[in-house]
N, C-alpha and C positions, 0 to 999 in steps of 0.2 A: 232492619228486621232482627239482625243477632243482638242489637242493645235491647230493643221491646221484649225479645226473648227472655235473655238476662234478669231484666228489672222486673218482668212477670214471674218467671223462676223465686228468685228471692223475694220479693214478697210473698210468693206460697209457702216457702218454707217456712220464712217464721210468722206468717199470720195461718196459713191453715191448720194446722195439729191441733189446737188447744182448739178449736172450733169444731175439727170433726169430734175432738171428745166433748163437746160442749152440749153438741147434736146427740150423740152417744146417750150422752148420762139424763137431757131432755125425753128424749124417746123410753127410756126405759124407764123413766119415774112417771112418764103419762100411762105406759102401760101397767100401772100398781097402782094409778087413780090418784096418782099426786100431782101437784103443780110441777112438784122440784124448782131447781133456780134455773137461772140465764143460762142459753148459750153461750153466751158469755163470762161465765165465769170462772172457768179455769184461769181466763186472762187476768181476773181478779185476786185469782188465788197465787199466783207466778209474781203478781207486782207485789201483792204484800210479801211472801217470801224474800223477794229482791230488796224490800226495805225492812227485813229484819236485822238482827244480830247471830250471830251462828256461836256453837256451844259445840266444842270439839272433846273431846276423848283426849286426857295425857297420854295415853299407849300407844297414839295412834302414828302414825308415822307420814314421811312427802307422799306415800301411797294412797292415801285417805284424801288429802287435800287435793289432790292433782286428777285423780280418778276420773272426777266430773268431766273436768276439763281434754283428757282425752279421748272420752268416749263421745262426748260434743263436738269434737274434733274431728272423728275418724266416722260420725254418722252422719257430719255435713260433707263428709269424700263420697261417701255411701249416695248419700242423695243426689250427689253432681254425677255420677257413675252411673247408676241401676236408671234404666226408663222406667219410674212408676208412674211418670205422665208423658201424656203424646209430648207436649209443648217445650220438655225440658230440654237446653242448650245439648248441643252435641260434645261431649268430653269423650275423649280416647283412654282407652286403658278398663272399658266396662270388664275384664274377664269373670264370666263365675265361679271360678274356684275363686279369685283372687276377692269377689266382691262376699261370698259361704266366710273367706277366712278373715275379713275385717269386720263381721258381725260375728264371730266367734272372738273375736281380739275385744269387743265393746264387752263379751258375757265374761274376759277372763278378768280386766281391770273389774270390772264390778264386785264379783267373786273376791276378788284380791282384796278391793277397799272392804267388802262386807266383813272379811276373816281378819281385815288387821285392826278393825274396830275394836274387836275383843271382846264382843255380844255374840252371848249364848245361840241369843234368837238369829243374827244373820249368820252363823255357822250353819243354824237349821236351815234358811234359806237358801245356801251358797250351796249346800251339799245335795236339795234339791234340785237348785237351777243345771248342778251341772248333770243329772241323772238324767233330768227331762230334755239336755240339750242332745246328751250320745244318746238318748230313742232316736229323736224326734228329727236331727240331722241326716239321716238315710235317705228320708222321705221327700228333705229339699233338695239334696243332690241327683235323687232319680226323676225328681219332674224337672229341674234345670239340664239335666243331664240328657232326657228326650228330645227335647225343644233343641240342642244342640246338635244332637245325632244329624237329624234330620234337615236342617239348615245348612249344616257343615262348616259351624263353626262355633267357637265357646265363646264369642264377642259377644255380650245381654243387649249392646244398642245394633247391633246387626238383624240379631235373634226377633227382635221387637221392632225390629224395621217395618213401617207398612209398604214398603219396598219387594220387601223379603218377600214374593210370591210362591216359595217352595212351602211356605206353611199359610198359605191363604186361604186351603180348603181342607187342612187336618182340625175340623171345630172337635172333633172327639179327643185328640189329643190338646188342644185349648183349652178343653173344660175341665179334663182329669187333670191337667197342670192345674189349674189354678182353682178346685176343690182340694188338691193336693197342697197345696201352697197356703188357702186359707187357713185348713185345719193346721198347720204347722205351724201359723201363725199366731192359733189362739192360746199354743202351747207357749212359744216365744217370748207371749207377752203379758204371759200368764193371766187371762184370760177363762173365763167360763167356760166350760165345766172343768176346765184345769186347777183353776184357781180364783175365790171370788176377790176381784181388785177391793169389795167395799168393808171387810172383814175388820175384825178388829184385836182378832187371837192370833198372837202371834204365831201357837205352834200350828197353824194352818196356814201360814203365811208362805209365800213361795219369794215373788219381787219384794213386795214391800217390808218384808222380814228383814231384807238383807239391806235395805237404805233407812231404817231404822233411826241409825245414829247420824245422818245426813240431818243440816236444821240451816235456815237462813237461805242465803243466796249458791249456799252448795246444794239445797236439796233444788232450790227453782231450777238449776242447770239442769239436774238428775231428771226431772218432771219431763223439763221442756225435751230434752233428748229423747225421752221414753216414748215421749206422743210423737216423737220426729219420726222414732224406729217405728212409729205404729202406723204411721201412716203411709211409711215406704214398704212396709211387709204387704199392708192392705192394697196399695197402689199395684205392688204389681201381680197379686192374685187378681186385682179388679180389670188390670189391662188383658190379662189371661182370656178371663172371662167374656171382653167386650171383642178381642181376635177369635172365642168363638160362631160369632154375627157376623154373619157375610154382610150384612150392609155394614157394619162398622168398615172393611177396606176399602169402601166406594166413595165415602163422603171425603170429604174438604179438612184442612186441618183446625179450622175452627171449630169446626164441627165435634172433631174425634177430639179438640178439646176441652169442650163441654163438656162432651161425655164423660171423660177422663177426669173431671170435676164430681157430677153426677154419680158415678160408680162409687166415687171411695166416698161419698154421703151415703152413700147408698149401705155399700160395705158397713159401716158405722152404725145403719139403722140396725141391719142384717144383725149385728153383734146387739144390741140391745133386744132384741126380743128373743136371743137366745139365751140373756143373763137375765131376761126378766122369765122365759121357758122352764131352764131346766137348774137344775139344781150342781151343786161341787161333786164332784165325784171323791170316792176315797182316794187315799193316794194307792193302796193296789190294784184298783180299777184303770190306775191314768194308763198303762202300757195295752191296755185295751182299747182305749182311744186312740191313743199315739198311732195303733194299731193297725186304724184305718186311715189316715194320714200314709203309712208309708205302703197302703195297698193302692190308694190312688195314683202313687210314685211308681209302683209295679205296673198299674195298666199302662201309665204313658210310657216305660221301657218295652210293654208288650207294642203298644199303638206303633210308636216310632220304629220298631224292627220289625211288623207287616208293612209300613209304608217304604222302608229299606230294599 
């Protein structure tokens, strides 16, 4: 059963991302009455990047080069760590501050390689990523930070345990976690109405501003990492959400791994009719947004200290 586990695990991880955005960028091109391409084609865009040539910057330093590579490194930890699905292998050491500060360690290498590029444009990027990270961070520590109170402990695979019966009938505190989570999420990954991923002006640009000068088989890393991070942010807003459903703790593990399949497709759509909805917001509107992201963080400190 832990080998099935295992070889199911990794094959999620590097076949599902580039499919949930596959699904993603499907769904929203049907909703504006266009065909669009494959779900498949992310998979398409990753192989030709991997059989390019890459075109580096003289100024740029082993920062630039390696960047990729660490932050693919430290968000395949991320994944083996965080339960964003029922079915994933059990690894020790889930802590959430410790799992908050290796997704801030992926936004500081990025930052790093965008500024040693020595483009205008990812300065512009880097100096928003990091404005939008100190909002927008309050908001993940006080819905992590509930879910802990309350459990009585800060271990995310304990927390997420369908074991864990101390949180099997707080769905109010499930759900503000993880509309809390989501919205924090759309900020993270600069995402709609934060930022439109399909843009093509730089000085609008937020992420893709700042991997600019990324080309070849460094930018496919970059990609594939981004949709890894997107889909463990969405994972575990979507487990949030599905430990609001009292039948979600009754069923069977295959079951709650469907679903755990289902949700972050689900999640996926969700995000497509909201970039196909609503429009970019300016950037002095985003801390209005942000705004309600870290009010959702607030109820689940309220929720969790009446269930106290």
């Amino acid at each position: 059963m832990a080998i099935f586990e295992w070889i199911s695990f990794v094959a999620v991880v590097f076949i599902l991302p580039p499919l949930v955005l596959g699904v993603l960028c499907k769904t929203k091109a049907r909703l504006q009455n266009r065909i669009g391409a494959s779900i498949f084609q992310p998979y398409f865009d990753l192989y030709k990047l991997f059989s390019k040539g890459e075109t580096v910057s003289e100024v740029t330093s082993w920062i630039f080069r390696n960047a990729a590579a660490i932050n693919f490194a430290v968000v395949i930890v991320v994944a083996l760590l965080v339960p964003w699905l029922t079915f994933k292998p059990a690894f020790v050491g889930a802590d959430l501050i410790l799992v908050i500060y290796m997704f801030a360690l992926t936004r500081f290498f990025t930052v790093l390689a965008a500024l040693d590029a020595g483009s205008a444009f990812s300065g512009f990027g880097a100096s928003r990523e990091v404005t939008m990270a100190m909002l927008v961070e309050p908001a993940v520590i006080f819905c992590f930070a509930s879910l802990a109170c309350v459990a009585r402990t800060s271990d995310l695979s304990v927390i997420f345990s369908c074991d864990n019966f101390s949180l099997s009938h707080n769905n109010a505190l499930w759900l503000m976690a993880g509309l809390g989570l989501f919205l924090s999420s759309l900020v993270e990954l600069s995402r709609m109405p934060v930022d439109d991923p399909t843009t093509h002006l730089e000085l609008t640009m937020v992420h893709e501003a700042m991997i600019l000068e990324n080309s070849g088989p460094n930018l496919a890393l970059v990609l594939f990492t981004h949709y890894l991070k997107m889909c463990i942010l969405w994972g575990i807003a979507a487990q949030c959400f599905l430990r609001s459903i009292s039948y979600f703790w009754t069923v069977g593990p295959l079951i709650q791994g469907a679903l755990s399949l289902g949700a972050l497709f689900c999640m996926g759509v969700i995000v497509a009719i909201i970039e196909g909805t609503l429009v970019k917001l300016r950037w002095t509107k985003l801390p209005q947004f942000i705004a309600f992201a870290v009010a959702m963080g607030l109820f689940c400190v309220l929720i969790a200290v009446m269930r106290g």
